[in-house]
C-alpha angles and dihedrals in degrees: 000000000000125000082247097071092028083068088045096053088045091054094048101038091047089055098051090054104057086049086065094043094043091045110033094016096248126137093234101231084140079070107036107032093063087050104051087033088064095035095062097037082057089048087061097263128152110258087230093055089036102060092040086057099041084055090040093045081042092056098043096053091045086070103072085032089049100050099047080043091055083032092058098039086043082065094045091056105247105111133079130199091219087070090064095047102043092038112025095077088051093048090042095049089046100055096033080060091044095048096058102035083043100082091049103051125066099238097199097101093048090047095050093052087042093063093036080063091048099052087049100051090040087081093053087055087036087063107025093161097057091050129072111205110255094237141045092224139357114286120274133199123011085351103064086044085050093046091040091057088047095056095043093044086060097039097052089049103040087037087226086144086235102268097104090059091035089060097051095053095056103041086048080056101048106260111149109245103247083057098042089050089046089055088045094062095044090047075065099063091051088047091038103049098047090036091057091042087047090044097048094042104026097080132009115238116198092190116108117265094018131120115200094299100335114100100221099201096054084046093055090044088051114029095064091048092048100047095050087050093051091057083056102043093049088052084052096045092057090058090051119094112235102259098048083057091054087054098056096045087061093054083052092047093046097046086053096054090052092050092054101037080064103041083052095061 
């Protein structure tokens, strides 16, 4: 594949997944990973290394998407500050952990129970109005630090950015969509900022145009995209009723569990 369409792909890709950050909230790894995976198995790279540098590379362009989506969907109203305080340390303990342990584990087993979950809860998005959430509120305590580990752990290691699983927690606890969508991107600003740190600093690469994991050319073909189509997807997100949303969410959920089905075997 020449540098030419790799650009291409990145442009494209980059874009696609701000749509979905901007939109649903998600970091858009479903969209990204596959891409510079490819990208880098075409440019003669091992699979292994491959697929450590595509999450890393995912993770690191989620931060500036992340933060115009959370800055969007602040304006709108639907997010609280309190999230970030009561939840951020959780989710930033939970992907830092994940970002160093993740080179020397084989993922496929995690990534195959976590689509098997999507796929599951998909149906649960795909009908909102034949489901009542499981909670009256999201969890407090140990339990949100529990829950907020938890986020960050699987994020870090599926390279999701942390807005998928954000999502489900709040919607299973109540929360109204667009609300739930305005706490999952900025879920991806806690997941994004300490994964990139954790990325650049965690190993030392001695390739060309690569810092620590992330793959800085691919980075500078997709950030820009995403971010630009985040601005976009949260606009849109505020004009669509709550359970189209929640419809949509449930395609995305469903089109990550296939990806990394896939990606398991």
């Amino acid at each position: 594949m020449t540098a030419h369409w790799l650009i291409c792909l990145g442009l494209v890709s980059g874009a696609g997944a701000g749509l979905l950050a901007g939109l649903l909230g998600i970091g858009g790894g479903i969209v990204v990973v596959p891409v510079v995976f490819y990208g880098l198995v075409s440019a003669g790279v091992s699979a292994d290394h491959a697929a450590h540098v595509a999450i890393a590379t995912s993770l690191a362009a989620i931060l500036p998407a992340a933060a115009v989506s959370s800055i969007s969907h602040w304006r709108a109203g639907n997010i609280d500050l309190a999230f970030l305080r009561e939840w951020g340390p959780g989710i930033a303990i939970g992907v830092v952990v994940a970002q160093l342990v993740a080179p020397y584990l084989h993922g496929a087993v995690l990534t195959g129970t976590f689509a098997v979950f999507c796929l599951v809860v998909a149906v649960r998005f795909a009908a909102p109005a034949r489901f009542q959430p499981l909670l009256d509120h999201p969890p407090s305590g140990s339990f949100r630090h529990l829950a907020g580990l938890g986020i960050g752990a699987v994020s870090g290691f599926a390279g999701v950015g942390g807005g998928i699983l954000t999502n489900i927690v709040m919607a299973f606890s109540g929360m109204p969509m667009h609300r739930s969508i305005g706490r999952a991107a900025a879920a991806g600003v806690v997941v994004g900022l300490p994964a990139t740190i954790a990325a650049a600093l965690g190993s030392v690469s001695h390739e060309a145009g690569q810092l620590g994991s992330i793959n800085l050319p691919m980075w500078a073909c997709i950030a820009p995209a995403q971010a630009a189509a985040a601005w976009v997807g949260a606009q849109l997100a505020q004009r669509i009723a709550a359970e189209n949303l929640s419809r949509v969410f449930a395609v995305a959920l469903i089109a990550t569990a296939v990806v990394m089905l896939c990606a398991s075997l």
